[in-house]
N, C-alpha and C positions, 0 to 999 in steps of 0.2 A: 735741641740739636736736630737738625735734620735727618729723617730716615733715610735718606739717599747716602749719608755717608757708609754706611753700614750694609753695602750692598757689593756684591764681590762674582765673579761667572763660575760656577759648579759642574765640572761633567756630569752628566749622568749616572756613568758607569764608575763613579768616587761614592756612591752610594750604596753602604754596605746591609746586603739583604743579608745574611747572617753572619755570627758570630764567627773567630778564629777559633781554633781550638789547638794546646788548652790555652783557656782566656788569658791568664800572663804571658803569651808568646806573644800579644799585639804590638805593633808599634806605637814610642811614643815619642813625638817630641818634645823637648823640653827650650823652654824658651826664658833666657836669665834675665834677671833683672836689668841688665845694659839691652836687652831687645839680641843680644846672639843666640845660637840655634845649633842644636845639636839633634841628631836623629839616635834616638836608645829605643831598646823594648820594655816594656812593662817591669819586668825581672829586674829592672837596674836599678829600682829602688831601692834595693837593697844596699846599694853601693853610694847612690846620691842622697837618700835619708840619714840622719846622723842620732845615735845617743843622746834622748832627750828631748828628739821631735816627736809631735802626736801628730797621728793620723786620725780625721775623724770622719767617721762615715755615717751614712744615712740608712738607717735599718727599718725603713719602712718595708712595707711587704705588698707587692701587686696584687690586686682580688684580680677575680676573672672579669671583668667590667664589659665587654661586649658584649651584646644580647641583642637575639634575633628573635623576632616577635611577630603576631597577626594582628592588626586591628582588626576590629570589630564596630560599625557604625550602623544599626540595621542590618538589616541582609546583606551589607555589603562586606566586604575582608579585603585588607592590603598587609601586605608583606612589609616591615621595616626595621630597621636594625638601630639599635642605640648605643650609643657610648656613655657608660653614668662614671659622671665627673666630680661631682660633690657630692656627700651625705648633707640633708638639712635636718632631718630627723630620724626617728625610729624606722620611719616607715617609706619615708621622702625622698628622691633622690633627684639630683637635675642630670640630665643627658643631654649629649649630642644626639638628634636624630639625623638618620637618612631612608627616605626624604621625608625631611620637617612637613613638607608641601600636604604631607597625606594625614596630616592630624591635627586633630582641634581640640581644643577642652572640652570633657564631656566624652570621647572615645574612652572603648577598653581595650587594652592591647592584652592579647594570653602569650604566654613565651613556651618553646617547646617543652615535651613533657617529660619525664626521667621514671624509670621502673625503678630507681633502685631505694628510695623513700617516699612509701607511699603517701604521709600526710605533705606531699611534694609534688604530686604529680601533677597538680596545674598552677603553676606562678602568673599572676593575672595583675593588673597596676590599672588605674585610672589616669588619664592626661588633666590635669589639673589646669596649665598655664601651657600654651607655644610663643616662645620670642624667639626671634632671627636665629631658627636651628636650632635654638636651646628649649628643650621639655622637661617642666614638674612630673614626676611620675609619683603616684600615690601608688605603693603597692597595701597588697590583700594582706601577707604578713608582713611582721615587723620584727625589729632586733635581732638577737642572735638564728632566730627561723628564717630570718630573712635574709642573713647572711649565709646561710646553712642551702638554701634554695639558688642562690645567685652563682654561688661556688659549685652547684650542678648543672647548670646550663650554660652559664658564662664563660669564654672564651680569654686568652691573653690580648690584651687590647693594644694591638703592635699601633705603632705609629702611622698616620696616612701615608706618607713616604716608603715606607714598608707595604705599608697592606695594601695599596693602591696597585703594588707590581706582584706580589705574591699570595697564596692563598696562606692562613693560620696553620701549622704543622704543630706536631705532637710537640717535638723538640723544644716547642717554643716557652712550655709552662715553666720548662728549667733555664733554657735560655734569656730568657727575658726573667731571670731573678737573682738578686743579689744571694750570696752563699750565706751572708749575713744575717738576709730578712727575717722579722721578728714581730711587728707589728701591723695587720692587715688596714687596709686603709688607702692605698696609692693605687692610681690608675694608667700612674704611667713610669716604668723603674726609674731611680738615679744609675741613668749610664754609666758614669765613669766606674761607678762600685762594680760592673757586669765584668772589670778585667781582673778581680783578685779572684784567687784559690784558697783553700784552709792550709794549703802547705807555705804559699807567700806568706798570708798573715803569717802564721807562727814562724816562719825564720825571719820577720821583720822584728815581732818581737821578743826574738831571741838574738837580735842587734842590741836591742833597750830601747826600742821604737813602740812609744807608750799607743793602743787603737781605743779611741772613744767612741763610744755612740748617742746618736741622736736621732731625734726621728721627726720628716716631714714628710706629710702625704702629697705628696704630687700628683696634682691635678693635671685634666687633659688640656686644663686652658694653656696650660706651657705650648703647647703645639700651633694654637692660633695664630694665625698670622698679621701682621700690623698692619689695621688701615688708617693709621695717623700719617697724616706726613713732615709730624714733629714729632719726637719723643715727651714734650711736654704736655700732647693731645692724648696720650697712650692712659689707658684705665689699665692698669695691671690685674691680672686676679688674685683670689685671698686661697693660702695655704693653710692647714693646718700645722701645728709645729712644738714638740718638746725638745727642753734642753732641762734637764736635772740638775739640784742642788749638788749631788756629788759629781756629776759630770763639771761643772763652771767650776768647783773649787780645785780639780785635777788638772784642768785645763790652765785655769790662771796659777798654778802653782808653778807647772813646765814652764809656761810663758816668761813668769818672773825670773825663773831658774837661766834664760838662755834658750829653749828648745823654741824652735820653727811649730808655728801649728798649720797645718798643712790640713784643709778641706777637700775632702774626695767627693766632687760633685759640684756642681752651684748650688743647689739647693742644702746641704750641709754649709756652704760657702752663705748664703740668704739668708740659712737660719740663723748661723751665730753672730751675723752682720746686725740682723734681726732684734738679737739679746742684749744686744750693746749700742743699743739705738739710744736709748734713754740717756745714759751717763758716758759713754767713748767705751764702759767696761764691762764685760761678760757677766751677765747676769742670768736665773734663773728664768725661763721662759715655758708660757702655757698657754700660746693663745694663736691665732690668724694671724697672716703676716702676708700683706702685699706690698713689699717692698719692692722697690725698682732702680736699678744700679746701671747708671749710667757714666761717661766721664765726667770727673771730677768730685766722683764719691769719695767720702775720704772712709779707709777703712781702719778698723778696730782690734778688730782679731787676726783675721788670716795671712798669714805669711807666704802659704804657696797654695796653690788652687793645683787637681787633679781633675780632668774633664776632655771630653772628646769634643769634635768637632761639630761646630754648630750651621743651623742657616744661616740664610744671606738676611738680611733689615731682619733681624730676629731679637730677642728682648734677650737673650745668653749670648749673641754674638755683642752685644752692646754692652755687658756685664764684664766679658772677657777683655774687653777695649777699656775698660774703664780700670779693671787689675793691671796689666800688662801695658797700655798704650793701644788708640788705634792706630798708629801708624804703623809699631811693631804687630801686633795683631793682625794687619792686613799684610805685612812679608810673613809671616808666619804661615798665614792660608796660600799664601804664593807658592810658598817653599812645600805645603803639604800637598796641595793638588800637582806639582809638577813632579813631587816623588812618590807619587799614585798611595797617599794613607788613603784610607778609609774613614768615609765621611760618616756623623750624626749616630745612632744611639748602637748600632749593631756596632761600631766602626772601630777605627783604632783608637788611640789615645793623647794627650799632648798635659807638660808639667808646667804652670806659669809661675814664673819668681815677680812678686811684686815690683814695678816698676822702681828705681833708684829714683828716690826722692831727695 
């Protein structure tokens, strides 16, 4: 399909630099499987979930991924800031650089220094590989010292869209994390999870609204922008992703019973899509997952998708067309920019009922 179709005009000022507070008071729309629309708050899940539905969310956990650094090439020094998107190894990680322009393989970048552990005070990596903005970084330690080390200097690595208009604020460690997160690993939150509290979960599941979890680390490649002008030219990137034995046998039990399984997030949506790629049925999963949901996916698991608003030709705004419809999809972003929600990862909210098949 064409990337042009997937292209829509955004104000500006529909771009939410922070959160609402508290996170359940956002707006959300809910968009039914006939494609009609109704405007609720987050809180009304309470009311539109039923007895039996699972909610499953995404309990990855944000590390501080941004990191400000010096090269070192000779006598010389340049300032550059990185975004680490993947783990490859112990010690390996690839980043977005800015500006990629200032570094070659063979540079040492040091990153600033921290009093407050000493065998910490200087975090140093080697540039191993530079492709199109994306840098191998060899660092000096490895494993959990390395995680130990990244978590003292590393910043909350808000989105370009964000960070592009405002500077990183204290607020953001908390704000930019699910209440849920549990497993370190993700570089960039599953948004939609940013609207629940621990008082929503527990009076949903004091309805008999079973909450599962699962866990995908999300990578910063989500943010990248399309330079196909097919969806079929598109290389997706690879995820990491768990779905547990007890989890699929909870899940498909509700399912069998009658209960809606309802994904809080695309990437909760990706992964169980993901699980059930093999056989149509939820299975046990442990591995990468570059799946890419376009229309005329046919889905397996999920019954209702939980998730904010996305870009324009974006790879979740083509995910969301393919649950829902694009033609519903695009009145849907009609209806949300002209009753001013709040757009992408800070933003409000929107509930998609599978399209009626």
């Amino acid at each position: 399909m064409k990337v042009d179709l997937f292209d829509f005009e955004l104000p500006e000022d529909r771009i939410a630099l922070h959160p609402v507070s508290p996170r359940d008071s956002a707006k959300m729309l809910v968009v039914a499987g006939n494609g009609a629309l109704s405007d609720r708050v987050v809180t009304d899940l309470e009311t539109i979930l039923r007895a039996g539905d699972v909610l499953v969310v995404n309990d990855t956990r944000v590390i501080p991924a941004e990191l400000r650094g010096t090269r070192h090439r000779g006598a010389f020094a340049a300032s550059v800031s990185f975004n680490l998107h993947k783990r490859v190894d112990g010690n390996t990680w690839l980043a977005f650089a800015r500006p990629a322009k200032r570094l070659k393989a063979g540079d040492r970048v040091v990153f600033g220094a921290t009093s407050e552990v000493c065998m910490l005070d200087e975090l140093a990596a080697s540039v191993k590989a530079v492709e199109d903005g994306q840098v191998t970084l060899a660092f000096d330690f490895s494993d959990a010292v390395l995680d130990e080390a990244i978590k003292a200097r590393g910043a909350m690595p808000l989105p370009p869209y964000i960070g592009a208009k405002r500077d990183i604020e204290e607020r953001d460690k908390t704000d930019y994390q699910t209440v849920y997160a549990e497993h370190d690993g993700a570089v960039a939150a599953p948004t939609a999870g940013l609207h629940f509290t621990p008082e929503l979960l527990e009076r949903l599941e004091g309805r008999g609204i079973a909450i599962e979890h699962v866990t995908l680390h999300v990578g910063a490649g989500t943010f990248l922008p399309m330079k196909a002008d097919d969806t079929e030219d598109h290389t997706m990137h690879a995820e990491w992703g768990v779905v547990s034995p007890e989890t699929v046998e909870r899940i498909n039990a509700a399912k069998a019973a009658g209960g809606r399984i309802v994904a809080v997030g695309t990437t909760s949506l990706r992964l169980l899509e993901s699980a059930a790629r093999k056989t149509g049925a939820l299975e046990p999963f442990a591995d990468e997952t570059d799946i890419f949901i376009t229309p005329g996916f046919t889905f397996g698991v999920v019954d209702v998708l939980m998730t904010n608003f996305h870009l324009p030709r974006s790879t979740l705004f083509m995910l969301v067309s393919a649950f829902s419809g694009l033609e519903t999809m695009h009145k849907a972003y009609k209806h949300a920019i002209d009753h001013h929600y709040r757009f992408y990862s800070y933003g409000d909210s929107s509930l998609l009922f599978r399209a009626d098949r």
